[in-house]
Backbone as JSON Lines, residues from 0, in Angstrom:
{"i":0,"aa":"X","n":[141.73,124.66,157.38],"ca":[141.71,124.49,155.96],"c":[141.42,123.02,155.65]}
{"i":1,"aa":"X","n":[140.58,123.13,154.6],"ca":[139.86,121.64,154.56],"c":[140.16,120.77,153.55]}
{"i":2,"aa":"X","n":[141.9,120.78,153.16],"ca":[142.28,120.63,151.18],"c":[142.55,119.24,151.25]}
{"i":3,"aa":"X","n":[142.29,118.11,150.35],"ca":[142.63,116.94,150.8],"c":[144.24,116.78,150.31]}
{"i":4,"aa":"X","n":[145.33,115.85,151.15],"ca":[146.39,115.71,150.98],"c":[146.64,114.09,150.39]}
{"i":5,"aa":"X","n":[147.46,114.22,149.77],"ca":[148.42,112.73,149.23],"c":[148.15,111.84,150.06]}
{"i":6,"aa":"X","n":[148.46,112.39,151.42],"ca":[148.84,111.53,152.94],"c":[147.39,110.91,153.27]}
{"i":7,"aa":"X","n":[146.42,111.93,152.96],"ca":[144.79,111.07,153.21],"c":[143.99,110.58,152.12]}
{"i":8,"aa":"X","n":[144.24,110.52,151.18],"ca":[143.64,110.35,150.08],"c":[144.81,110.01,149.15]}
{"i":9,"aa":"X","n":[145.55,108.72,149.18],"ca":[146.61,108.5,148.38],"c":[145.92,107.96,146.35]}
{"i":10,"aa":"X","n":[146.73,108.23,145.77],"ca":[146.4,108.27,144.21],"c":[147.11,107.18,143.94]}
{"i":11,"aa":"X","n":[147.11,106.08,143.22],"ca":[147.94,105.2,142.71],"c":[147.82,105.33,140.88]}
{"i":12,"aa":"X","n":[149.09,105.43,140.35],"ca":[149.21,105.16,139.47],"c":[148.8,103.72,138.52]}
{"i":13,"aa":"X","n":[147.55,103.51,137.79],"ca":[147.55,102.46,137.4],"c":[148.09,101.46,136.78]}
{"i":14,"aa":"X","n":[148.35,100.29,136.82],"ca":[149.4,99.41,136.35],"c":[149.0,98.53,135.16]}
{"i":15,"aa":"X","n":[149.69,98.36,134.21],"ca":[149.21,98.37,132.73],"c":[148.46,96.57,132.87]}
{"i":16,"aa":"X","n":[148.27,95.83,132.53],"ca":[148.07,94.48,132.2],"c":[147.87,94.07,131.0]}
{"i":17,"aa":"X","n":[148.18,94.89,130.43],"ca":[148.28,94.25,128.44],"c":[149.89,93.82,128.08]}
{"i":18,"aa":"X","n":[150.53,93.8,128.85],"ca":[152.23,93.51,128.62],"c":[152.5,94.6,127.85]}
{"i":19,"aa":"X","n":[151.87,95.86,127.99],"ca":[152.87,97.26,126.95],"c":[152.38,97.22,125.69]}
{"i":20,"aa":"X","n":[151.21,96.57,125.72],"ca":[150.58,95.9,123.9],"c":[149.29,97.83,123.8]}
{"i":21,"aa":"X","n":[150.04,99.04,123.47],"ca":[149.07,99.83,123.38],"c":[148.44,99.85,122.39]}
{"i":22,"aa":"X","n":[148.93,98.95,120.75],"ca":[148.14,98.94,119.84],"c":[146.75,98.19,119.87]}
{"i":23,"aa":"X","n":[146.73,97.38,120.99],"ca":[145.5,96.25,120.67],"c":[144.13,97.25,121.11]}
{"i":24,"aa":"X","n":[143.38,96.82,119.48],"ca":[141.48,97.69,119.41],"c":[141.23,97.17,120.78]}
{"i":25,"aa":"X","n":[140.51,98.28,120.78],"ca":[139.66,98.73,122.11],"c":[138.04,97.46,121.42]}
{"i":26,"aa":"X","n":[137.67,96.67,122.96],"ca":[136.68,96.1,122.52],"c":[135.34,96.7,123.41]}
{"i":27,"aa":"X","n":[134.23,97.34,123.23],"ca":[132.89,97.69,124.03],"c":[132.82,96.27,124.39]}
{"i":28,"aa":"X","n":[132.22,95.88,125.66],"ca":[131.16,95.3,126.21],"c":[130.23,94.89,125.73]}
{"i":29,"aa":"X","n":[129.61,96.09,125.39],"ca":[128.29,96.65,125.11],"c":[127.58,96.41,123.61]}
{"i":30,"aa":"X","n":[128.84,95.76,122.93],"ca":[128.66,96.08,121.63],"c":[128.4,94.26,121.54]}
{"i":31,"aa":"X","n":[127.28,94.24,121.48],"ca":[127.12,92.97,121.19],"c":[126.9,93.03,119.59]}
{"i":32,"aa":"X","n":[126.78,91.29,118.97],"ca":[126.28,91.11,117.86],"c":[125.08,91.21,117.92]}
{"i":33,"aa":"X","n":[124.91,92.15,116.71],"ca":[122.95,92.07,116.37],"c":[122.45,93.72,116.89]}
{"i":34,"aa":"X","n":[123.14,93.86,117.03],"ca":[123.18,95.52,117.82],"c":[123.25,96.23,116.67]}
{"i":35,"aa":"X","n":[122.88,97.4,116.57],"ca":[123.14,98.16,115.6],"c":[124.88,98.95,115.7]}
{"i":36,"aa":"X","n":[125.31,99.14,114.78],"ca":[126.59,99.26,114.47],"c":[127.79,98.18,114.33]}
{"i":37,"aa":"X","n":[127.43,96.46,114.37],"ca":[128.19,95.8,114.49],"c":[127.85,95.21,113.09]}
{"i":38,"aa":"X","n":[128.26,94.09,112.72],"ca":[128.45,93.47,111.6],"c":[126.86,92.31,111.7]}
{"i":39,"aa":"X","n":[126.91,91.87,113.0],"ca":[125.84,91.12,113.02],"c":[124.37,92.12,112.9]}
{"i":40,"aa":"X","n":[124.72,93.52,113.54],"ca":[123.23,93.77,113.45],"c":[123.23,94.36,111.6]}
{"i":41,"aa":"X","n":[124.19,94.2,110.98],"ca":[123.89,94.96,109.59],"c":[123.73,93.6,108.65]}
{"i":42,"aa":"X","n":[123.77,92.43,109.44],"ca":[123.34,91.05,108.79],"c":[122.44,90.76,109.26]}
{"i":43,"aa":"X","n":[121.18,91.65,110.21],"ca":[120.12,91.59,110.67],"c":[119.43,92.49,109.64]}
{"i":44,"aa":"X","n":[119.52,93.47,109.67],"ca":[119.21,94.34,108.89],"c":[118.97,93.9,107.35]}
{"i":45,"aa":"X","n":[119.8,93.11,106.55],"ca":[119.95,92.88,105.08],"c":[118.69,91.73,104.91]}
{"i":46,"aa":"X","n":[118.98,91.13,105.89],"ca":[118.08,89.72,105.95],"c":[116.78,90.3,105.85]}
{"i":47,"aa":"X","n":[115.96,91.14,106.77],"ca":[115.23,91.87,106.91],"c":[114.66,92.33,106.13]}
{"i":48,"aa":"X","n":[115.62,93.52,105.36],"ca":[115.32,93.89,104.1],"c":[114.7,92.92,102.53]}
{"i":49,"aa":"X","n":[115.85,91.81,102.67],"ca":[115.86,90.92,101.57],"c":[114.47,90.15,102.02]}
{"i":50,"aa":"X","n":[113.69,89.56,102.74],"ca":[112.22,89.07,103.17],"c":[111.52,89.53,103.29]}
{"i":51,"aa":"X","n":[111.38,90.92,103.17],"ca":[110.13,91.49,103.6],"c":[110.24,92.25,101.76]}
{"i":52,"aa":"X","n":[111.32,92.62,101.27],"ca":[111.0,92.66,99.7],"c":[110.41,91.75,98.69]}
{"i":53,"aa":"X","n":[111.2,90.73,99.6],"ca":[110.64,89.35,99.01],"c":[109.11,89.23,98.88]}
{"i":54,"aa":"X","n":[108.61,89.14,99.81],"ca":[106.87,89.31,100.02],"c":[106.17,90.51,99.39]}
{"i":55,"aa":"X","n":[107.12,91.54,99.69],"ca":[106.46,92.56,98.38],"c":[106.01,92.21,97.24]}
{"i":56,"aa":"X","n":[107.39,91.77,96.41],"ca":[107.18,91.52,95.23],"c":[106.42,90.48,95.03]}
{"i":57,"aa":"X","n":[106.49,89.63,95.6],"ca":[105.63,88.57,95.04],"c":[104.01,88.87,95.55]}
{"i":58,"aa":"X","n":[103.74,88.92,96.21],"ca":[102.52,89.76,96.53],"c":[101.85,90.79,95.81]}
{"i":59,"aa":"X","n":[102.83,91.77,95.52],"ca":[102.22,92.43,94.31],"c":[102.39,92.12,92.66]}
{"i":60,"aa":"X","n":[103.27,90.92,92.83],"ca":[102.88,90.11,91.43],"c":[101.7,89.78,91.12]}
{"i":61,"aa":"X","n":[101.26,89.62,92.18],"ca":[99.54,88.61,91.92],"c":[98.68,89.75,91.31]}
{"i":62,"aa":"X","n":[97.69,89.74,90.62],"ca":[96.66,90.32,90.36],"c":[95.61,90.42,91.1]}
{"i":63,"aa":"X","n":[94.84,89.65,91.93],"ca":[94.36,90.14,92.61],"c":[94.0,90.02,94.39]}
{"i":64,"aa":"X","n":[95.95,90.27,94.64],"ca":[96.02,90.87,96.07],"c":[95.1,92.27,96.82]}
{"i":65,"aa":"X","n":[95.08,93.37,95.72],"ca":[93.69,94.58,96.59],"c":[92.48,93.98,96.89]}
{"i":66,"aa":"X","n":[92.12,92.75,96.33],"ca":[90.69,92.59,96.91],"c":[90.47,92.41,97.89]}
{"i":67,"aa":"X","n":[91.64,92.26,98.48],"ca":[91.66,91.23,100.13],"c":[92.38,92.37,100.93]}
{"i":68,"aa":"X","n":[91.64,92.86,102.0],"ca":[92.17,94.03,102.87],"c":[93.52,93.7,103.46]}
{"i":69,"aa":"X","n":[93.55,92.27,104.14],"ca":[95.17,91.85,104.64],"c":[96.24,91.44,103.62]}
{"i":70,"aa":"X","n":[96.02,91.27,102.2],"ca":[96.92,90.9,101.78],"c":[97.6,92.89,101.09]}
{"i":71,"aa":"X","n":[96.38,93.67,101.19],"ca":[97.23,94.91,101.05],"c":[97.8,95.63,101.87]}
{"i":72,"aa":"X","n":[97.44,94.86,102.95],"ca":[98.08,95.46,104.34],"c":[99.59,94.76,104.61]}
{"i":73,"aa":"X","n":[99.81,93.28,103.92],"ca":[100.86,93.15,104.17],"c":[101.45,93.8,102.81]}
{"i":74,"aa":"X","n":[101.46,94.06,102.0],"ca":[101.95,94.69,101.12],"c":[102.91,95.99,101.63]}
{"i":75,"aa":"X","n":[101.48,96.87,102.34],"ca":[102.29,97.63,103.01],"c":[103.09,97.96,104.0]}
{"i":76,"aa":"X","n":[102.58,97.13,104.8],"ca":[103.85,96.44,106.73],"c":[105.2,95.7,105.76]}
{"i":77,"aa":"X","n":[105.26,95.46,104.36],"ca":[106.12,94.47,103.93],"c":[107.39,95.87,103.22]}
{"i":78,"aa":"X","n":[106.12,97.38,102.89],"ca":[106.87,98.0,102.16],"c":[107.31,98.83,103.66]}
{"i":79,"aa":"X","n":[106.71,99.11,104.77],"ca":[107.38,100.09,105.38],"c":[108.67,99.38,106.33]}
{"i":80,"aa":"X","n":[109.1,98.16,106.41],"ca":[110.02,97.34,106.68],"c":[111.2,97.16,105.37]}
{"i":81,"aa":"X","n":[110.82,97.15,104.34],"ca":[111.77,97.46,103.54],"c":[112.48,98.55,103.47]}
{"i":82,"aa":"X","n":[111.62,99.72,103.79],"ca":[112.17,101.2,103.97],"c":[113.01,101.23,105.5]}
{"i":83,"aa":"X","n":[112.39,100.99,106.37],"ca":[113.48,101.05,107.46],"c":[114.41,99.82,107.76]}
{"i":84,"aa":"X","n":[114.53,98.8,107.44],"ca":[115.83,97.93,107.39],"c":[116.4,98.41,106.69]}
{"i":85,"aa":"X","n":[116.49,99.09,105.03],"ca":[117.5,99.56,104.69],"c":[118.18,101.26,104.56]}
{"i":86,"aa":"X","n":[117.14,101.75,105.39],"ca":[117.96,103.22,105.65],"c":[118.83,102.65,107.45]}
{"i":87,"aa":"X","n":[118.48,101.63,107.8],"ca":[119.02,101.28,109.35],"c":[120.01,101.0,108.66]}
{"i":88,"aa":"X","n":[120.02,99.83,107.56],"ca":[121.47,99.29,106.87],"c":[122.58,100.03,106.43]}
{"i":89,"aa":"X","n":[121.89,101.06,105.89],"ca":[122.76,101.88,105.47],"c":[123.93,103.39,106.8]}
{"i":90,"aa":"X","n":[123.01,103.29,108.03],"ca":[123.64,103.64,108.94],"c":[124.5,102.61,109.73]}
{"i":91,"aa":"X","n":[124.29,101.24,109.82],"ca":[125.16,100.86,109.95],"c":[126.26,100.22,109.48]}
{"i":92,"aa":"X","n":[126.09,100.03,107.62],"ca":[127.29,100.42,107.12],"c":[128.07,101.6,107.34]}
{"i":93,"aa":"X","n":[127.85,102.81,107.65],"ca":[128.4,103.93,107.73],"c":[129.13,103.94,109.32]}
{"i":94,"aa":"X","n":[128.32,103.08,109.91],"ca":[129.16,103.02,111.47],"c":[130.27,102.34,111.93]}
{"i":95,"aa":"X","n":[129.91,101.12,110.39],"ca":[130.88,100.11,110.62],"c":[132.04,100.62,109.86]}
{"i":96,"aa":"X","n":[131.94,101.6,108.69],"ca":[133.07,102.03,107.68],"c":[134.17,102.88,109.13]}
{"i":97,"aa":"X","n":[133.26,103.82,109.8],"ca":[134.01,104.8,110.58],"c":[134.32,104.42,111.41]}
{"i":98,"aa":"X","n":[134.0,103.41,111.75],"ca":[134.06,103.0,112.96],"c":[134.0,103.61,114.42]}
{"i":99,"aa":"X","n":[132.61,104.04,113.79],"ca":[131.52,104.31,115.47],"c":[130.63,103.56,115.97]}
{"i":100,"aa":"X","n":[130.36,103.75,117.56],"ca":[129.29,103.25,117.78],"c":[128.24,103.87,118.01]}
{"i":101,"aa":"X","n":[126.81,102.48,117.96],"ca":[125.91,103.24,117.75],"c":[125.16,103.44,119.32]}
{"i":102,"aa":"X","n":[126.01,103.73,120.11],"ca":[124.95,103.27,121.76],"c":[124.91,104.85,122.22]}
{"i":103,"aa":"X","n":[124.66,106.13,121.4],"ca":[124.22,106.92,122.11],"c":[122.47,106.92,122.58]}
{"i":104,"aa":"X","n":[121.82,107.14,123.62],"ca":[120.96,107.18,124.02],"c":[119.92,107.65,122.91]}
{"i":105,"aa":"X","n":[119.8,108.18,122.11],"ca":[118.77,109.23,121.04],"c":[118.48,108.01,120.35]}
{"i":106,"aa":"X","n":[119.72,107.04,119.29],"ca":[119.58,106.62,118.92],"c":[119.38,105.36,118.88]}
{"i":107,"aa":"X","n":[119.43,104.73,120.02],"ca":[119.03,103.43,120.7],"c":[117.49,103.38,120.58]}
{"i":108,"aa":"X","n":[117.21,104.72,121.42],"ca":[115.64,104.63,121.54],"c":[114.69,105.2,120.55]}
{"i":109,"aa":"X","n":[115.44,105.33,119.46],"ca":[114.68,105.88,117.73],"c":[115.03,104.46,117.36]}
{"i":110,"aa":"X","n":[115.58,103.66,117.08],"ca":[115.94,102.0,116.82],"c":[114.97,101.27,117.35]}
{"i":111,"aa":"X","n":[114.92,101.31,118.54],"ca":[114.04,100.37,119.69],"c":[112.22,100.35,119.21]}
{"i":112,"aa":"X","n":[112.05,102.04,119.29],"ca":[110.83,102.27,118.88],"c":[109.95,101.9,117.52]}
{"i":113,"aa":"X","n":[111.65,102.53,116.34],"ca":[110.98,102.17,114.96],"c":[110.95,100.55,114.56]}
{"i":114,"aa":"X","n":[112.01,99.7,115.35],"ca":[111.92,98.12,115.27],"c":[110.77,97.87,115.79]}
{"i":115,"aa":"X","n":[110.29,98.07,116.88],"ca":[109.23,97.73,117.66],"c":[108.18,97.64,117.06]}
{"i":116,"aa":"X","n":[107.83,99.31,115.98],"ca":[106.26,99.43,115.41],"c":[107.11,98.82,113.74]}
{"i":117,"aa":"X","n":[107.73,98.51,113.39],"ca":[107.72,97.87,112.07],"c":[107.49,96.45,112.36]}
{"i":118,"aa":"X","n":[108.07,95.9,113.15],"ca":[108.05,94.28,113.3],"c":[106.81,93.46,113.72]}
{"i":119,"aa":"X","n":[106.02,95.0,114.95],"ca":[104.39,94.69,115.11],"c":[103.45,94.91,113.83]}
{"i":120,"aa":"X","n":[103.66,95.55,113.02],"ca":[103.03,95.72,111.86],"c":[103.4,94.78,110.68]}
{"i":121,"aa":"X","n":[105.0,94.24,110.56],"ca":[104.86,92.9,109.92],"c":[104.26,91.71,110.29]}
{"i":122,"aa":"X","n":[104.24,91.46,111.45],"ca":[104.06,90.25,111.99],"c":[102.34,90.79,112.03]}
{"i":123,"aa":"X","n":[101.6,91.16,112.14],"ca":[100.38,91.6,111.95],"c":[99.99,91.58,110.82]}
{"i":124,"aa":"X","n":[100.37,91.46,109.9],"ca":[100.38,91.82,108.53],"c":[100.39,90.13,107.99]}
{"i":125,"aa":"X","n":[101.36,89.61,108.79],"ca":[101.88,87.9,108.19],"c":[100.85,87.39,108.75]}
{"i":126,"aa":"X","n":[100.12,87.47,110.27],"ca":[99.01,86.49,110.76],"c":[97.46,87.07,109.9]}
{"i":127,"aa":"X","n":[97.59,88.2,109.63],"ca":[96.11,87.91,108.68],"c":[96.27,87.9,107.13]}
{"i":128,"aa":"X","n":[97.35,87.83,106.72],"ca":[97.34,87.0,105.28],"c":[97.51,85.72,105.5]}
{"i":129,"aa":"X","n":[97.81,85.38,106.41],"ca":[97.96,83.47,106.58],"c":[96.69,82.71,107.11]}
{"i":130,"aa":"X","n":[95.95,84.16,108.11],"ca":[94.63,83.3,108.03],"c":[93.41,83.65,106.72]}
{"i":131,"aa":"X","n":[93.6,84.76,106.18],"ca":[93.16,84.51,104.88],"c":[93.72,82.89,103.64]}
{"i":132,"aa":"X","n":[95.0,83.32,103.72],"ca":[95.46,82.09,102.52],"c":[94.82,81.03,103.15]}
{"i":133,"aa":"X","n":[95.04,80.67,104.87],"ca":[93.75,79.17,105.18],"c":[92.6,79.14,105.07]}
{"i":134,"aa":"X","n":[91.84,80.41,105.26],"ca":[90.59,80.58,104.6],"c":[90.24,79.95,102.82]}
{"i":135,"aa":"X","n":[91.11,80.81,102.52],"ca":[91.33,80.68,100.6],"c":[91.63,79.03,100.63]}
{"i":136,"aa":"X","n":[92.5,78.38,100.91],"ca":[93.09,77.31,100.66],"c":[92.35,75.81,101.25]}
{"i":137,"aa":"X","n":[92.32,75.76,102.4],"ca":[91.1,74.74,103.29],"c":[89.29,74.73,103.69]}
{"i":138,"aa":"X","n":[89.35,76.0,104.12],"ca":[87.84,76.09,104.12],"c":[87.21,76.48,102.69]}
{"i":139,"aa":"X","n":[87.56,77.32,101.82],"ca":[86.88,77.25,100.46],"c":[87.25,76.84,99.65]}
{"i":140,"aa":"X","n":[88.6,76.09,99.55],"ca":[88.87,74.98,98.23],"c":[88.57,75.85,97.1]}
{"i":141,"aa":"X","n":[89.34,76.86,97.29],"ca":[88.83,77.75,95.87],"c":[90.78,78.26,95.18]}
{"i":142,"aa":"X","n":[91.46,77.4,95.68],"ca":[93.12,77.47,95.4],"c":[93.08,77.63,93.76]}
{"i":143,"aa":"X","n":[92.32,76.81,93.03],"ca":[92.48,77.06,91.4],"c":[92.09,78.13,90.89]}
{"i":144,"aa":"X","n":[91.34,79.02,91.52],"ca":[90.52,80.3,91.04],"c":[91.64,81.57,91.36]}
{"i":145,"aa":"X","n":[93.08,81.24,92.69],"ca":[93.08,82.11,93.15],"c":[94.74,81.7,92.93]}
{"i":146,"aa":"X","n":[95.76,82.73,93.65],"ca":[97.16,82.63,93.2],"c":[97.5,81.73,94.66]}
{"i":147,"aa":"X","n":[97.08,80.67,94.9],"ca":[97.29,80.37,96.56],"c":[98.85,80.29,96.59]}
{"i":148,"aa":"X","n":[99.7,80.02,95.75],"ca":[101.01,79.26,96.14],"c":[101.91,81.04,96.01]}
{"i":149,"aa":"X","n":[101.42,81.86,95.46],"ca":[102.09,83.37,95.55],"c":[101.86,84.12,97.16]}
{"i":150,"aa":"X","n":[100.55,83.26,97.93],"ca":[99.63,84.17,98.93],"c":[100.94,83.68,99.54]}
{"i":151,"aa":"X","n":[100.62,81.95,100.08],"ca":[101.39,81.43,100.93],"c":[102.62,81.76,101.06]}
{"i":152,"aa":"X","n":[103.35,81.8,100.0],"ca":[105.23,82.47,99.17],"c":[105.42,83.63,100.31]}
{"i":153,"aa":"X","n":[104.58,84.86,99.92],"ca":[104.25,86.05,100.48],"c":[104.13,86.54,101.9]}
{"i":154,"aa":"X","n":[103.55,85.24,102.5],"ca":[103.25,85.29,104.18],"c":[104.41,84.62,104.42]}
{"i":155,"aa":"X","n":[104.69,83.8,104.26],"ca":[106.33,82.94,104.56],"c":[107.09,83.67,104.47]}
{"i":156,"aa":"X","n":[107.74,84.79,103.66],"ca":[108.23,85.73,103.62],"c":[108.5,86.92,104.44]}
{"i":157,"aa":"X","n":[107.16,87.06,104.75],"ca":[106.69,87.34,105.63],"c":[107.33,87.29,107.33]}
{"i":158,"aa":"X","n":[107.15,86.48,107.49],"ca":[107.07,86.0,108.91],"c":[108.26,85.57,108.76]}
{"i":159,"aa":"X","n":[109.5,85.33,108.06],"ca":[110.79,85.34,107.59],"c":[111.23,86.24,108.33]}
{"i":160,"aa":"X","n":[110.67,87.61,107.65],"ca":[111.12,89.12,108.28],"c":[110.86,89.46,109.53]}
{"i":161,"aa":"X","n":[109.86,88.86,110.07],"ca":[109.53,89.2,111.57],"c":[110.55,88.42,112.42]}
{"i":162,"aa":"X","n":[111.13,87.4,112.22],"ca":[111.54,86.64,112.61],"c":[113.18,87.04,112.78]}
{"i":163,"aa":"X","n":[113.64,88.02,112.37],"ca":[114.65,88.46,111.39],"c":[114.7,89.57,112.21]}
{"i":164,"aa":"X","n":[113.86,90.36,112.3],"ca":[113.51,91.94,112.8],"c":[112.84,91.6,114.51]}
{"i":165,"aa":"X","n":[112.88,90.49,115.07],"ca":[112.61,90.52,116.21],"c":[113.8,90.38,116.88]}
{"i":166,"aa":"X","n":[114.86,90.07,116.58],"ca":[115.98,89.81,117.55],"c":[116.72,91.15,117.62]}
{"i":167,"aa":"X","n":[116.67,91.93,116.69],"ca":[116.97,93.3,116.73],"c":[116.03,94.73,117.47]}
{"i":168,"aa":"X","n":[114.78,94.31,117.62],"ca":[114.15,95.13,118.35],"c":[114.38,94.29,119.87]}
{"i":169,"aa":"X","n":[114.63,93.36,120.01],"ca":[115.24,92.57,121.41],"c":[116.2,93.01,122.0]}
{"i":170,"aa":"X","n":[117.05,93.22,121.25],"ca":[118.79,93.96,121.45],"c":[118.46,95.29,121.79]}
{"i":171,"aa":"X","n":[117.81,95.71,120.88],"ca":[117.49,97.34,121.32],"c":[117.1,97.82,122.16]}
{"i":172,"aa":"X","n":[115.81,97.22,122.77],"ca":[115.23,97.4,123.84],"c":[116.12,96.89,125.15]}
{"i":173,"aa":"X","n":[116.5,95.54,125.48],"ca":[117.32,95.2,126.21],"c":[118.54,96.1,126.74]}
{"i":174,"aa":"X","n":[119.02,96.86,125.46],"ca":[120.25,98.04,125.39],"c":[119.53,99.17,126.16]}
{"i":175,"aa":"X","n":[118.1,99.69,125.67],"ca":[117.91,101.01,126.47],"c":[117.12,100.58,127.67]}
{"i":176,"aa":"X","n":[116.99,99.53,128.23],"ca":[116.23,98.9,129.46],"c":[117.8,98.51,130.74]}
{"i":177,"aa":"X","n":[118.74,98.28,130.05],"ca":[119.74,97.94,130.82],"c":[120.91,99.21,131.2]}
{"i":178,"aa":"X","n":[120.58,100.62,130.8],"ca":[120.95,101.55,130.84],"c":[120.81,102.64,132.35]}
């Protein structure tokens, strides 16, 4: 009979090291700042949101941003970053109210992916309205004809948000790469 015994396989009872303290929160590892579900990644998230609206609006203040293919392109890399920083924000207010985390596998790598293609599409969006506005601004000296100080506002804004939204697709990826 092949059953393992006490005598070969002894069990030890583990021995506490908190001094008997069973109330003290449980802390993840794992749960870094900037992560989704912590406080830092939902102050990643707002920032995010708040710069890349920023460039919206002022961008589509101007009158005539459609003429220029990149400045409607950041319009729109500016609007689909507004939409996902704040439906992300709003899950991780809800993670932070309940206090869950957010490191199941599904949703790491729906985070990772949608940071990834929003932040490549802002930041794509910020380098060819900025080489338009230097176009507009240095090589054609045509700044009085045109809204240059709304373009520039707009791409700064811009690249605000990328800047903002890259340390969070960093975390993310890092999280489902170190798994």
């Amino acid at each position: 009979m092949s059953v393992s015994h006490a005598s070969i396989h002894p069990v030890e009872d583990p021995t506490t090291t908190d001094g008997g303290n069973n109330n003290a929160p449980r802390v993840r590892m794992k749960d870094i700042q900037g992560m989704p579900g912590t406080k830092g990644g939902l102050a990643l998230r707002l920032s995010q949101f708040i710069f890349a609206a920023t460039a919206l609006s002022v961008m589509a203040s101007t009158s005539d941003f459609p003429s220029v293919t990149a400045f409607t392109y950041l319009v729109v890399a500016a609007s689909l970053q507004c939409l996902w920083s704040l439906c992300l924000a709003i899950v991780d207010i809800y993670a932070l109210l309940v206090m869950r985390s957010l490191q199941n596998y599904r949703i790491v790598i729906t985070f990772a992916v949608g940071d990834g293609i929003a932040s490549t599409l802002t930041f794509a969006a910020a380098c060819a309205s900025a080489g338009i506005t230097v176009l507009i601004n240095n090589d054609l000296d045509s700044c009085a004809n045109n809204h240059c100080l709304q373009f520039e506002t707009a791409t700064a804004m811009a690249f605000i948000s990328w800047f903002s939204a890259l340390p969070s697709f960093l975390l993310n990826f890092w999280s489902l790469a170190s798994r």
